[in-house]
C-alpha positions in Angstrom: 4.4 -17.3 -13.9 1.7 -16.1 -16.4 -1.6 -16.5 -14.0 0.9 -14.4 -11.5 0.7 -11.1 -13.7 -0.8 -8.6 -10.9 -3.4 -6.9 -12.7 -4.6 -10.6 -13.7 -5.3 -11.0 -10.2 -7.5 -7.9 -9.6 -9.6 -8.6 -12.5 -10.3 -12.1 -11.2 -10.8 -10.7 -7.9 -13.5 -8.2 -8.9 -15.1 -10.8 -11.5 -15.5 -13.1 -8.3 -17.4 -9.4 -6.4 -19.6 -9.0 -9.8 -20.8 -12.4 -9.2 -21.8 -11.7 -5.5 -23.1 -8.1 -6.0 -25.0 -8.8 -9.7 -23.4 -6.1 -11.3 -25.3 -5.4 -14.6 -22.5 -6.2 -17.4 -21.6 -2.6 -18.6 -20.8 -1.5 -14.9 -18.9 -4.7 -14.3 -16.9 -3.9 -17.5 -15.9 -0.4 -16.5 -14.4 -1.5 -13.9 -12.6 -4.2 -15.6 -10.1 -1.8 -17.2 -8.7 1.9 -16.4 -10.5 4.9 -17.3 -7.3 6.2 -18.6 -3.2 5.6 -19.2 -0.1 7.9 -19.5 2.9 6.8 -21.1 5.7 8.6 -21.2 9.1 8.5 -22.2 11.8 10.4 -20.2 15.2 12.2 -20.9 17.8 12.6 -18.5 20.7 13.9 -18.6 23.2 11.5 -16.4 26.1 13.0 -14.0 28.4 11.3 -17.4 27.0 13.8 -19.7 25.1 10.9 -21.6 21.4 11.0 -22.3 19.2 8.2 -20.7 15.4 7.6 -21.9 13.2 6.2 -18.9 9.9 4.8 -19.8 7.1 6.3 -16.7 3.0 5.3 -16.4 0.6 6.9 -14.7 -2.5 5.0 -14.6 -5.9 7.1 -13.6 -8.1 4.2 -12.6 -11.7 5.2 -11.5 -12.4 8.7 -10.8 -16.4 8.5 -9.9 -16.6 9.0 -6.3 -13.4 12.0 -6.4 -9.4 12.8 -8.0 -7.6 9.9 -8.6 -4.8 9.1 -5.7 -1.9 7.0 -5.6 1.9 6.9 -5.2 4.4 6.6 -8.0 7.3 3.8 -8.0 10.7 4.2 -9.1 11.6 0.4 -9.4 13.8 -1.7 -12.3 11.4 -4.3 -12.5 8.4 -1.8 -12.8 5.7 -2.8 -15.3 2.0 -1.1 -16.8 0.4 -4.6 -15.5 1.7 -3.8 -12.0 0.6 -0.6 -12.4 -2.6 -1.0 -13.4 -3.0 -3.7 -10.7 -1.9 -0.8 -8.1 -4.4 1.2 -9.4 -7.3 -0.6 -9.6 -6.7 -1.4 -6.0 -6.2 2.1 -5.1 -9.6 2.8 -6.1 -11.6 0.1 -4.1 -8.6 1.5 -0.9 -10.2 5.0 -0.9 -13.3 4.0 -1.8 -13.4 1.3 1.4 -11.9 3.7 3.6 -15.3 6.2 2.3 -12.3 8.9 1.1 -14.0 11.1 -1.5 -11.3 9.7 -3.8 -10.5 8.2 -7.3 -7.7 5.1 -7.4 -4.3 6.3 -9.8 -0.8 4.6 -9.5 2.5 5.8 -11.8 5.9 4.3 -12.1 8.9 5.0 -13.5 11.1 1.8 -15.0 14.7 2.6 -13.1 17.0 1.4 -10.5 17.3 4.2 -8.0 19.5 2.4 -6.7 22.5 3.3 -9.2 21.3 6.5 -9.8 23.2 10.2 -8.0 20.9 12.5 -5.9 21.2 14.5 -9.3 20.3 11.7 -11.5 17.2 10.8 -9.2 16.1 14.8 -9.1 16.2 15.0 -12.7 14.4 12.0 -13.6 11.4 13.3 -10.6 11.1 16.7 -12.6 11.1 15.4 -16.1 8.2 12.9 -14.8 6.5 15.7 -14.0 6.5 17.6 -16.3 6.0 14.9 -19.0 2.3 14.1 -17.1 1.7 17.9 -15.8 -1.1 18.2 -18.2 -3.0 15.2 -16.5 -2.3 15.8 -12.6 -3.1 18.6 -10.1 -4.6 19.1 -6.7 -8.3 18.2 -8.2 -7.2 15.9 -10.9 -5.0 13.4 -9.5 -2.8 13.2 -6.4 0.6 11.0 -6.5 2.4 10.1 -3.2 5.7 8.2 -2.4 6.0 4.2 -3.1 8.3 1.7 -3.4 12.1 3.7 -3.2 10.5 7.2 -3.7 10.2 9.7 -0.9 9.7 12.6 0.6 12.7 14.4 -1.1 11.6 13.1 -4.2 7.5 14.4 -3.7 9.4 18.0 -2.9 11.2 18.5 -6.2 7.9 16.9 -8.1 5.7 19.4 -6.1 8.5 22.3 -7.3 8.4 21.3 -10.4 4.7 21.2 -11.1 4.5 24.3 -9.2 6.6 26.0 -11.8 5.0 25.1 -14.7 1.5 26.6 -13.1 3.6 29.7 -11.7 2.3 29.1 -8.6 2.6 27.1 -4.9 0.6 24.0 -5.3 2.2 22.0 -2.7 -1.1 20.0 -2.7 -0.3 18.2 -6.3 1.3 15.6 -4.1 1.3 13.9 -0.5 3.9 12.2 1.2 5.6 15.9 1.4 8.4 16.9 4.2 6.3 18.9 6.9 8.2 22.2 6.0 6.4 22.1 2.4 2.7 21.2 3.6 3.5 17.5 4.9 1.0 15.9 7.4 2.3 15.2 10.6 2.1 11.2 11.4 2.9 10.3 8.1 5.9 8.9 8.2 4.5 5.2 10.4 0.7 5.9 8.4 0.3 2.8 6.8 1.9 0.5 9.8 -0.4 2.4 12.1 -3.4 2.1 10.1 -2.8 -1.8 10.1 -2.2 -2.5 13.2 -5.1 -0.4 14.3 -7.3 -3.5 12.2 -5.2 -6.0 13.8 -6.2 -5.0 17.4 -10.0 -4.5 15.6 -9.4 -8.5 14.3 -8.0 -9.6 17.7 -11.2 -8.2 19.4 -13.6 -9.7 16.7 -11.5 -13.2 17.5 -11.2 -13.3 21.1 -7.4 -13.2 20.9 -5.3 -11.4 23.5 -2.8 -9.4 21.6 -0.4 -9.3 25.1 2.6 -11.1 23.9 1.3 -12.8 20.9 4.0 -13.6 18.5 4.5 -12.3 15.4 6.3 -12.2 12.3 7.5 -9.6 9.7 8.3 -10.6 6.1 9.8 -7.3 4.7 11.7 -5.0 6.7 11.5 -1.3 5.1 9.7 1.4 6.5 5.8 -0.5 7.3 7.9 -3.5 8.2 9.8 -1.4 10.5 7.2 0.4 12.0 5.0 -2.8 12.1 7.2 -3.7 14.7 7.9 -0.4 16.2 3.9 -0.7 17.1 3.1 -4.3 17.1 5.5 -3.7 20.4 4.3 -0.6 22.0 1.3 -0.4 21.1 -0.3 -3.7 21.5 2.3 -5.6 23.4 3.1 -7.9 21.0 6.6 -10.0 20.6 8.1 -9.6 17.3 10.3 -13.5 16.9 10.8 -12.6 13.4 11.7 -10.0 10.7 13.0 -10.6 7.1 14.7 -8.4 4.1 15.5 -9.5 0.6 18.7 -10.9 1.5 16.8 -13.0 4.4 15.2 -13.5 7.8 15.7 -13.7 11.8 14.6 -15.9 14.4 14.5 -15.5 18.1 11.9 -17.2 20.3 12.5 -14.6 23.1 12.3 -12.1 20.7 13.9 -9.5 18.4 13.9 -5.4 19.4 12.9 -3.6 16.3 15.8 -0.6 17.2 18.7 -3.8 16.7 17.4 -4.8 13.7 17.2 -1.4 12.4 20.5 -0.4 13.6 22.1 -3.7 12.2 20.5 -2.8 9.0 21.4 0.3 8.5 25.6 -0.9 8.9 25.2 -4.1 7.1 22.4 -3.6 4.8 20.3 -6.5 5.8 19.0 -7.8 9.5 20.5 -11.3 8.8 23.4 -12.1 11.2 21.9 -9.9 13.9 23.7 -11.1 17.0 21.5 -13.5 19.5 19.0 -14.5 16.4 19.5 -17.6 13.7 19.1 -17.3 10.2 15.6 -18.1 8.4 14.4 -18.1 4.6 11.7 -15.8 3.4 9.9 -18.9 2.9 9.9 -20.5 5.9 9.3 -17.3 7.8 5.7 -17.2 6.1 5.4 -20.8 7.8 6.3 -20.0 11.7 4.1 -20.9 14.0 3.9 -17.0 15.2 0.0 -15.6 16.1 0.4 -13.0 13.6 1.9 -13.0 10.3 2.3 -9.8 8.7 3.6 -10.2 4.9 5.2 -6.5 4.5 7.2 -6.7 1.1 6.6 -8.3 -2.0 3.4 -9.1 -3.7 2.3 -13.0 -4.8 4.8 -14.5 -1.3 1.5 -16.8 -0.1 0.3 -18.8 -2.9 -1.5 -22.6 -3.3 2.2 -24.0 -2.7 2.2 -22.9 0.6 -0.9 -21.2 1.8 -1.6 -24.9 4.1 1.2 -24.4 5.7 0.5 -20.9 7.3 0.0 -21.4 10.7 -0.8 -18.0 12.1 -4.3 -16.7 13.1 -4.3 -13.7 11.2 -2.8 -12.3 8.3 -2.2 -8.9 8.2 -1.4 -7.9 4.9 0.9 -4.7 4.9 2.1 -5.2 1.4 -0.1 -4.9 -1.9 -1.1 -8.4 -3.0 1.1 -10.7 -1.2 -1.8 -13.4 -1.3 -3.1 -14.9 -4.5 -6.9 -15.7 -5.2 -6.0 -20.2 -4.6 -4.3 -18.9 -1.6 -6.9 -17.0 0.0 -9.6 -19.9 -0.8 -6.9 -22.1 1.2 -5.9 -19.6 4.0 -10.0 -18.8 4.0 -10.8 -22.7 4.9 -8.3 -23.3 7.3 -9.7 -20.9 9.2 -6.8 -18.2 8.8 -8.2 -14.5 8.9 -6.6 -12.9 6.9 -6.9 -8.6 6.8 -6.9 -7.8 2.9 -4.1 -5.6 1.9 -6.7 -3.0 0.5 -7.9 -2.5 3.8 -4.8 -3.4 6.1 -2.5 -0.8 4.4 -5.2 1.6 3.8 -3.4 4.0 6.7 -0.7 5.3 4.2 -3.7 6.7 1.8 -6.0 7.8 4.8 -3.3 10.2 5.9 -2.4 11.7 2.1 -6.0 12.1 2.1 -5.7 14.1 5.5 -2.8 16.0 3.9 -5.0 17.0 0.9 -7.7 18.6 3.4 -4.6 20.4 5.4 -3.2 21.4 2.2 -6.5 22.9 0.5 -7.8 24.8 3.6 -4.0 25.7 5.5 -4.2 24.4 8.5 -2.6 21.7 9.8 -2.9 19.1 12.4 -1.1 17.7 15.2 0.3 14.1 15.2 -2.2 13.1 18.2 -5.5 14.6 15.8 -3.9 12.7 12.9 -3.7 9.1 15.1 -6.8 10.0 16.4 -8.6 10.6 12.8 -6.6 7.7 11.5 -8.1 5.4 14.2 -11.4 5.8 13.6 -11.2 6.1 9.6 -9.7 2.4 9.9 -11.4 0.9 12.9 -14.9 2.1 11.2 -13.6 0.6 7.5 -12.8 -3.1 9.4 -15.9 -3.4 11.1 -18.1 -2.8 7.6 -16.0 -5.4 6.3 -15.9 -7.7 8.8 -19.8 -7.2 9.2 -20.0 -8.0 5.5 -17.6 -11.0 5.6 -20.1 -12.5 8.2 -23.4 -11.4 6.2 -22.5 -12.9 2.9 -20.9 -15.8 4.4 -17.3 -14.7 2.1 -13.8 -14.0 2.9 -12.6 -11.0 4.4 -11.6 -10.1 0.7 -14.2 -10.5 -1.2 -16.0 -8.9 1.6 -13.8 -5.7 1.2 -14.6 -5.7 -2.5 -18.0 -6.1 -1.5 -17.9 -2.9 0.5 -15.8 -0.9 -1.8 -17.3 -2.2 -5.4 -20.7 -1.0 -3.9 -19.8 2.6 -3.3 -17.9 3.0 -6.9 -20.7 1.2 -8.9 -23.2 3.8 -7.0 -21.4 6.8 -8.3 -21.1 5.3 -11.4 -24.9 4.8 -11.7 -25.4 8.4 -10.2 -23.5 9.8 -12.3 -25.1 8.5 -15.4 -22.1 6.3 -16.5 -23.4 3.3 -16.9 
């Protein structure tokens, strides 16, 4: 599994964008590697009375065109390679999406899962304060990830407030409305991609009305993925999977069931009316739209020629390795590169920041609105420059993003 490490991948990614954009060598080498990493190692006292050390990252990636941005992970399996992976691909996301933003990712090694509401709040606050030195409102912005949330952004927002002696809710987004959350948060990064995939199906000539589509990963962009793909475009959803497994129903499965079925079993397999399907095979329907919502490295050269669907629409970060995409690319599969597809969730923390900073706040309609165009305006440079170059919809994004971050680089008198 070596060649799968994550932050591998990115490097080889931008190395193949160098060669298309003839980066001179010392630009192409500062982007290689992160401007800066935070280790830290964590206390906590558990509900037992015993002490417990956690090992937390924050990795500040690129800061030339603004702050660093990016969420923090609690996760058992967490490591600095994923992290710096995450990173690196937070800065080309803001810089794609033209946010006046730097690309940062943290992580804390854990298993939320075992952990008390106690347990969890103390390991938030010692996070914080162990990186408070290297954060803040103009420095560098976490946000929610994978099993952090809301709750979790309040008490980190508390507890850097206290060590400044002051309200700065705006150290984090991802916040609950009552302490300077953004409305339409909550379905931000499902919204932002499906907002590409409707930009996709015009650029194709497909008619979204009852097109079929599957869902690998069934948390909250799964969820809303299907929520949308539904009402929003009129799509049928025949499948959805979680980690313990998938769904399958030809007529069609109503997002609400799934959920509800999930929330008393604690997976969507065995929802009544549907038959059972691997993970694997789901990736392999013959559905118009596949959208890979969970785990990164899912569609690789094992089974990228079996993918049937017309487009891809990656909602998870990196669920598509560099063989995979050459294969996917020839086949004629388009796919929508995670960077950009999921760019929704980071569009509106970015909106956030700007409500934060200057107090006023949005309605939801304003912030779909703003979303749409942020998005719609980011796929249409990238599918401009997929066509121009004659490259993947990737390497295309890179393209795009690379471009702006070398530039501020250069202006800046870095390199």
């Amino acid at each position: 599994m070596e060649k799968l490490n994550p932050f591998e991948i990115a490097q080889e990614q931008l190395d193949t964008c160098a060669k298309i954009l003839n980066l001179d060598q010392a630009t192409h080498e500062l982007l290689r590697r992160p401007m800066r990493e935070i280790w830290v190692s964590l206390p906590v006292r558990m509900d037992d009375g015993s002490t417990k050390v956690f090992q937390g990252f924050r990795v500040q990636y690129n800061d030339a065109k603004g702050p660093t941005k990016g969420g923090i992970r609690f996760h058992p399996q967490e490591t600095i390679d994923t992290v710096r992976a995450l990173a690196a691909w937070m800065t080309w996301k803001c810089s794609l999406l033209d946010l006046p933003l730097g690309g940062g990712k943290g992580g804390v090694i854990c298993n939320p899962k075992e952990m008390s509401q106690g347990e969890l709040e103390r390991l938030s606050r010692a996070y914080i304060r162990a990186i408070h030195p290297f954060i803040g409102p103009d420095k560098d912005i976490p946000a929610p990830d994978v099993y952090t949330n809301p709750q979790i952004m309040a008490w980190m927002a508390d507890e850097y407030s206290k060590a400044c002696g002051k309200n700065q809710f705006g150290v984090v987004t991802g916040k609950p409305l009552a302490v300077g959350g953004s409305a339409g948060r909550g379905d931000a990064t499902a919204r932002g991609g499906l907002y590409t995939v409707r930009e996709a199906a015009k650029a194709l000539g497909i008619d979204l009305k009852g097109a079929r589509v599957a869902i690998q990963g069934f948390g909250n962009a799964g969820y809303y993925a299907a929520v949308l793909a539904q009402s929003m475009l009129g799509c049928k959803i025949v499948a959805v999977s979680d980690s313990r497994g998938g769904i399958f129903n030809e007529q069609g499965i109503d997002p609400e069931e799934a959920k509800a079925h999930k929330g008393k079993t604690g997976s969507v397999v065995e929802l009544a009316g549907t038959s059972s399907i691997t993970n694997e095979a789901l990736l392999e329907l013959d559905v118009d739209i596949l959208i890979p919502a969970a785990l990164e490295n899912v569609i690789t050269e094992r089974n990228a020629a079996n993918v049937k669907a017309k487009i891809v629409a990656e909602l998870a970060n990196g669920p598509t390795t560099p063989e995979a995409d050459d294969i996917l690319y020839k086949n004629g599969v388009h796919v929508i590169p995670d960077f950009l597809c999921n760019a929704g969730g980071v569009t509106v923390s970015y909106f956030e920041m700007v409500q934060n900073f200057y107090m006023y706040y949005w309605d939801e309609a304003e912030v779909h609105e703003r979303l749409d165009k942020k998005m719609t305006v980011a796929y249409k440079s990238v599918f401009d420059t997929s066509k121009q170059y004659e490259i993947n919809m990737r390497q295309a994004a890179y393209v795009v993003a690379v471009k702006r971050v070398a530039e501020a680089m250069k202006l800046r008198g870095w390199v």
